[in-house]
ROLUM-554878 format. One record per residue (C-alpha): residue in one letter; z, y, x. Coordinates in steps of 0.001 Angstrom, whole numbers, plus 500000, padded with zeros to 6 digits. Example, Ala and Ser with C-alpha at 12.3 -4.5 7.8 and 13.67 -1.06 7.14 Angstrom:
BEGIN
A507800495500512300
S507140498940513670
***
This chain:
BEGIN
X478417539766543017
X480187542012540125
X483492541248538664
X481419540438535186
X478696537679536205
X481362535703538628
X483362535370535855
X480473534425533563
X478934531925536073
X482462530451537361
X483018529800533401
X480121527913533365
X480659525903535408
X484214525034534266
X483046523869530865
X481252521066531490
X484922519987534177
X486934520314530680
X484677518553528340
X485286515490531394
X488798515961531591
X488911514829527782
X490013511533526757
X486875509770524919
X489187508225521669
X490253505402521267
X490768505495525437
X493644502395524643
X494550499894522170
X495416501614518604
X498627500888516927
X498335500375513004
X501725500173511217
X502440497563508213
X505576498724507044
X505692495415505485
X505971491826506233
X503083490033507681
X501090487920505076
X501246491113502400
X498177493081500900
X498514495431503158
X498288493224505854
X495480491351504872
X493534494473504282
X494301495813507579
X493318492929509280
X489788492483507432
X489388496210508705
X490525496012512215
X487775493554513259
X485177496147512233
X487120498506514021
X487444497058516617
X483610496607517086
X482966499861516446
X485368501237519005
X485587499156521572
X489331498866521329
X491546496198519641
X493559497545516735
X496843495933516781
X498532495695513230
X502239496103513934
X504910494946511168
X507831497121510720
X509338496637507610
X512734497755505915
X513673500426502778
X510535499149500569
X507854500448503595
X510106504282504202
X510789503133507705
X507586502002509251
X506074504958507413
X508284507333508938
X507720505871512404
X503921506552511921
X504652510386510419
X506527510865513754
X503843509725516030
X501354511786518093
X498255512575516255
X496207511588518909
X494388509005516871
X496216506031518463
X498832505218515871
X497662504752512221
X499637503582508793
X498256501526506471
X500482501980503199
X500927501125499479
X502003503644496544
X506243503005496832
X506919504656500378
X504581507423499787
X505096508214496597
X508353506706494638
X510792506759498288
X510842510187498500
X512601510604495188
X514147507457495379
X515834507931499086
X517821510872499875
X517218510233503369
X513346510678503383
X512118513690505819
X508455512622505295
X506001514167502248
X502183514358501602
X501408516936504129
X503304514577506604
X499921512696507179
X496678512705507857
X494841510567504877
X491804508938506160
X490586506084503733
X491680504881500382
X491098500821500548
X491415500930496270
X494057499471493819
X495676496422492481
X497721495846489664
X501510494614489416
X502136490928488130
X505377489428486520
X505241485557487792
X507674482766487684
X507661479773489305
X506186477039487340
X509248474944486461
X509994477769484556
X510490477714480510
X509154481086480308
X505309480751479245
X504941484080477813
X505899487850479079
X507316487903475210
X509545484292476197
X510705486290479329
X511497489238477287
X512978487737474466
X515766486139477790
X516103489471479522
X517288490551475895
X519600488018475084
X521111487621478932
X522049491274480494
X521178490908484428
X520798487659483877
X517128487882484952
X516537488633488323
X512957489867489800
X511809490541493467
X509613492475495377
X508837493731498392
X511559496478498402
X514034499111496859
X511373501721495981
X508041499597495746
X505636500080492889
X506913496549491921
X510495497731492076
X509398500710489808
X506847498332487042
X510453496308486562
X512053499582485937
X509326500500483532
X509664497209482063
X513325497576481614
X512666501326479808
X510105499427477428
X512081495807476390
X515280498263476434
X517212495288478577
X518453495269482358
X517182492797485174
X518936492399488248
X516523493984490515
X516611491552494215
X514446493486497044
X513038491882500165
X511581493233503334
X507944491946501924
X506031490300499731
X506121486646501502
X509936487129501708
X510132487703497653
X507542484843496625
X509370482226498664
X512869483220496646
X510872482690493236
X509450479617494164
X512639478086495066
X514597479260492117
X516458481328493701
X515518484559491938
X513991484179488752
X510766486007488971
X508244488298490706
X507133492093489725
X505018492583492781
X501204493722493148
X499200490447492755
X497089490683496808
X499652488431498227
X500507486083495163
X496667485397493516
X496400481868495915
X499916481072494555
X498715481535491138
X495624480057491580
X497557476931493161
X499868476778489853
X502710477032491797
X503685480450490162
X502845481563486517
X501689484833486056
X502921485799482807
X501350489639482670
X499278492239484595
X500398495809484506
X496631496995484765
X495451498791481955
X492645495755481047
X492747492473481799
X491372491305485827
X488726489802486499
X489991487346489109
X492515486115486086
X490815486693482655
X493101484657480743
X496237486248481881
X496986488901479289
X498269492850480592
X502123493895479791
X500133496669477357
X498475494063475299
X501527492296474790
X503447494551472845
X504601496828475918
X502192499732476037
X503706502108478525
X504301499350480762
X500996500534483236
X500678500726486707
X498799500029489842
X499445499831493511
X496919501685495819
X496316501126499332
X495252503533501798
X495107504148506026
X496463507148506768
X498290508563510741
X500554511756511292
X499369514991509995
X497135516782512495
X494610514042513586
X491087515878514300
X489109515610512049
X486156513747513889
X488402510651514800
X489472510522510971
X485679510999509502
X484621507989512131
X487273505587510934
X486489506278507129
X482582506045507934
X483551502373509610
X485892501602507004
X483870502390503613
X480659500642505114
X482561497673506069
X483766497614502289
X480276497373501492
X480082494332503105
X479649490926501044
X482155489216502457
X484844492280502959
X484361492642499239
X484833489208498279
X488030489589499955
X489016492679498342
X487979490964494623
X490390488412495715
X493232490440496126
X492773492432493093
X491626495391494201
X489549497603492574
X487473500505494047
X489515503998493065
X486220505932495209
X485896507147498904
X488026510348498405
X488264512756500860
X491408513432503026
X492572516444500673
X491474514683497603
X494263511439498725
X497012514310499545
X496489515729495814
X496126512374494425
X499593511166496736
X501046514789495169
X500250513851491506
X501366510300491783
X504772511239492954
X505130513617489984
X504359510875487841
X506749508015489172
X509705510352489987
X511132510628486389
X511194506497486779
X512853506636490204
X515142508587489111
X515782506132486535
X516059503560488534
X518594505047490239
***
């Protein structure tokens, strides 16, 4: 047989060995970073999503909590992982975003990921516990004013978006707070409610049953309208505070270089599970409002333009 067709016909026969020899995905449990707290948005998003995933794929999807330096280090720990498809992030606006301005020690950035599905966004609320004499953002102001640091706010972290709507806040009322961060959402709500900090800036997911309940008062939205799942509460804007907007977006993302077929699955899963009655119910709950199904380059342009926008207030913020 010539050199020529042996080589032909033995690579024939080798392809279909090589197409075997590859791993179906998910061929093992998937790992999904929280770099927050359990009981946050991002947490309760995850885990709505993870039972559809789960059923699509045949695999469980394990959420995994690693929290610390406002969601910087679990994100890092997913930016470092192999982008074979079994180790996704699922991540807020403040480590992708605001930390890399905000933390010298950052080495991750946009092109650090592969962006597979943007969940939508939820606006920032300033609560206090119900005790409280405040009644009004304006009451709270009008304190902040008169006491110097002698307001104090949590959040879920040095660098979150709720850190950053206190800053912006601050810029607006012309007054300082004494910022007070915690490893996650749960972590900050329990110090309000006990009086131990003063008040809340944080995105409203993981506080709406609390303010539902009565046991905190939201006092103002930093959405650019009022929300629908609190129509009486007015926005920081309407109150006399105009540049006081923002919103906290939520998206699942895993280390740059993912293929692209494993990444175009989980979005397919993950945007008709969003269609889902009772997935969007959910979502409504939290405050979270559809911001589209962009595509993975669209998020990394979006992630680029929204860390041009909060830098000059990180920087700020010190």
């Amino acid at each position: 047989m010539p050199l020529s067709r042996r080589l032909i016909l033995g690579s024939a026969l080798a392809a279909p060995v090589t197409l075997a020899a590859q791993p179906a995905w998910p061929s093992r449990p998937v790992r999904v970073i929280n770099p927050y707290s359990p009981g946050g948005t991002t947490d309760v998003v995850m885990r709505l999503m993870s039972e559809r995933l789960e059923r699509a794929f045949g695999q469980p999807f394990v959420v995994e909590a690693r929290p610390g330096a406002g969601g910087s280090v679990g994100t890092a720990q997913a930016a470092q992982a192999a982008p074979d498809g079994h180790t996704l992030l699922i991540t807020n606006t403040g480590p992708l975003t605001v930390a890399p301005t905000l933390m010298g020690n950052i080495t991750y950035r946009p092109e650090s990921f592969t962006f597979i599905t943007m969940f939508g966004g939820a606006p920032i609320v300033c609560a206090v516990r119900a005790q409280s004499p405040y009644q009004t953002i304006q009451d709270y102001a009008a304190a902040a004013r008169a006491r110097p640091e002698g307001i104090s706010f949590g959040n879920s972290g040095a660098g979150s978006i709720g850190h950053l709507a206190g800053m912006l806040f601050e810029q607006a009322v012309g007054v300082r707070l004494l910022h007070v961060p915690f490893r996650g959402a749960p972590e900050a709500q329990a110090a309000v409610l006990s009086g131990d900090v003063t008040s809340l800036w944080d995105t409203i997911g993981a506080h709406a049953g609390s303010v539902r309940q009565g046991a905190l008062r939201a006092l103002a939205f930093t959405s650019a309208e009022r929300i629908g799942i609190f129509p009486n509460v007015p926005t920081v804007r309407e109150s006399g505070f105009p540049s006081v907007v923002a919103n906290n977006w939520f998206l699942l993302a895993g280390p740059a270089g993912i293929p692209p077929a494993i990444a175009t699955r989980i979005n397919e899963i993950c945007q008709a599970a969003m269609q889902e009655a009772v997935v969007r119910e959910r979502m409504d709950a939290l405050g979270l409002a559809s911001l589209g199904n962009m595509s993975g380059a669209q998020m990394q342009a979006f992630v680029v333009e929204e860390t041009a926008r909060w830098a000059p207030v990180a920087r700020a913020a010190g």
